[in-house]
C-alpha positions as CSV (number, residue, x, y, z in Angstrom):
1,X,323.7,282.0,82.1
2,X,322.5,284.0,85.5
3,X,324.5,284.8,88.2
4,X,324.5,283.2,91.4
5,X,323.3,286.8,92.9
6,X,320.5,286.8,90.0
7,X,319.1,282.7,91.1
8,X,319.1,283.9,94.9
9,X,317.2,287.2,94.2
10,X,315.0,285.2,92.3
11,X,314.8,282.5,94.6
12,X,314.0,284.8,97.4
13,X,311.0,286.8,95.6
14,X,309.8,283.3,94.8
15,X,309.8,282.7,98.3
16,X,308.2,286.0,99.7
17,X,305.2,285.2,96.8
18,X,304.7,282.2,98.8
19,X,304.3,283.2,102.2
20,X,302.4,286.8,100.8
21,X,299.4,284.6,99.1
22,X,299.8,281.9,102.2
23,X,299.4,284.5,104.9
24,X,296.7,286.2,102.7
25,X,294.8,282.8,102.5
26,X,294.7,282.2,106.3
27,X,293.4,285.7,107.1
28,X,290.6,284.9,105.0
29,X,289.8,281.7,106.1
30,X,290.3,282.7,110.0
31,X,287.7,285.6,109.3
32,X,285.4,283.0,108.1
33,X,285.6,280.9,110.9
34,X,285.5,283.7,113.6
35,X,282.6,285.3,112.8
36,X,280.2,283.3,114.9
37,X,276.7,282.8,114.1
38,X,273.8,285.8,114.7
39,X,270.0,285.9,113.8
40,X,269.2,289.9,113.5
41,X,265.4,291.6,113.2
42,X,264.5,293.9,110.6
43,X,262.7,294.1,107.6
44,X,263.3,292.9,104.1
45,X,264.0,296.1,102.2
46,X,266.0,297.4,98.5
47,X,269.3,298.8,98.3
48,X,268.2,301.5,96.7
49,X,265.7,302.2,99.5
50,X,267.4,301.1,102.7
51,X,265.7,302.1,106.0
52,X,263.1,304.5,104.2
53,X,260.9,304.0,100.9
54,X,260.3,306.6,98.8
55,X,256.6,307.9,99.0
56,X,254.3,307.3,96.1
57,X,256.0,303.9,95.5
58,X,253.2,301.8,97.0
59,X,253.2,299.4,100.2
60,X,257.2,298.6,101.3
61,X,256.8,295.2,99.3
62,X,255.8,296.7,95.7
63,X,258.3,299.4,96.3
64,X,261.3,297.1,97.4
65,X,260.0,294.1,94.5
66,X,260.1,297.4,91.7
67,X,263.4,298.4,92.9
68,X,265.1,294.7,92.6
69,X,263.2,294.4,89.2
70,X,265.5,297.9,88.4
71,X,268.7,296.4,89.5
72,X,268.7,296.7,93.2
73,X,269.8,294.1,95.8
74,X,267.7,293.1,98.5
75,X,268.7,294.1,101.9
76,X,268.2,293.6,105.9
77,X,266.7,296.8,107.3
78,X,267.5,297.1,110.8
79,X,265.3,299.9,111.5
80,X,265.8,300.1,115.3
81,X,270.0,300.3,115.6
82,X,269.5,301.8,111.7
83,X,271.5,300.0,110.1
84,X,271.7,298.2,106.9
85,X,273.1,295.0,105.9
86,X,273.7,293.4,102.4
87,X,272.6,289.9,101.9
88,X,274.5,287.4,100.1
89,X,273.7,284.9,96.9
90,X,271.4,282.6,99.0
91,X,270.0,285.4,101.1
92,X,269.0,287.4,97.8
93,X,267.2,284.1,97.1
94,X,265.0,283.5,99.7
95,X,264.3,287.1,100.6
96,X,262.1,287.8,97.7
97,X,258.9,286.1,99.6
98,X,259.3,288.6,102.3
99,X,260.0,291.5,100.7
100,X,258.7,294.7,102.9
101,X,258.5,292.1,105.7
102,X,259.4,292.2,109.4
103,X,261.8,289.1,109.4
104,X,264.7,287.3,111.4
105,X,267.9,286.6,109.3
106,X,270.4,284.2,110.7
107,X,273.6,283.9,109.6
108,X,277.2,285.2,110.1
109,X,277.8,288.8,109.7
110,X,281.1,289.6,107.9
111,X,281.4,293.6,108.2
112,X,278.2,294.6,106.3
113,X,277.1,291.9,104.8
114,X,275.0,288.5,106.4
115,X,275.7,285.3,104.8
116,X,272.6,284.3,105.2
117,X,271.7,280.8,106.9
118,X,268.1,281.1,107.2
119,X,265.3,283.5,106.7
120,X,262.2,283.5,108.6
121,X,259.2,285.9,109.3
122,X,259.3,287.3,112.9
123,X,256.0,286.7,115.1
């Protein structure tokens, strides 16, 4: 049989679980929402790769295809503020058909990474 002082401990970490994965839960989802929607220029590049191919590995799109075909991620090359952003599930799918290309990304940018709303080339 527990002790009154043994329920109420209990009872009290029980509580503190609560508000600890409720708290957690709305910081995430007030991230989400905050992050307001931007369309950025750069280039469709590798992970591996970033801002600068490698020399010897062909034109920027066989170099940044071979690299994804080796295990890299496709990323947004923002050559001119030199910067590099990771691109999430959908983004990694519609960026293959402009790898090496100067494109505009929209999407909401959450630290490093774009979630990706669209993908277009840039005139």
């Amino acid at each position: 049989m527990k002790t009154p002082s043994v329920k109420l401990a209990l009872g009290s970490l029980a509580v503190v679980a609560v508000l600890a994965v409720s708290t957690s839960t709305l910081a995430q989802n007030s991230n989400t929402k905050t992050a307001r929607q931007r369309t950025l220029v750069g280039y469709i590049s590798d992970s591996m790769c970033g801002l600068k191919h490698m020399s010897g590995m062909g034109d920027e799109k066989s170099c940044t295809l071979g690299c994804v075909k080796g295990g890299a991620k496709f990323v947004l090359a923002d050559r001119g503020h030199r910067r590099v952003y990771q691109l999430d599930q959908m983004g990694q799918e519609k960026a293959r058909e402009f790898a090496g290309q100067k494109i505009k990304v929209t999407g909401r940018v959450m630290g490093k990474t774009i979630r990706v709303t669209s993908i277009e080339a840039a005139g």
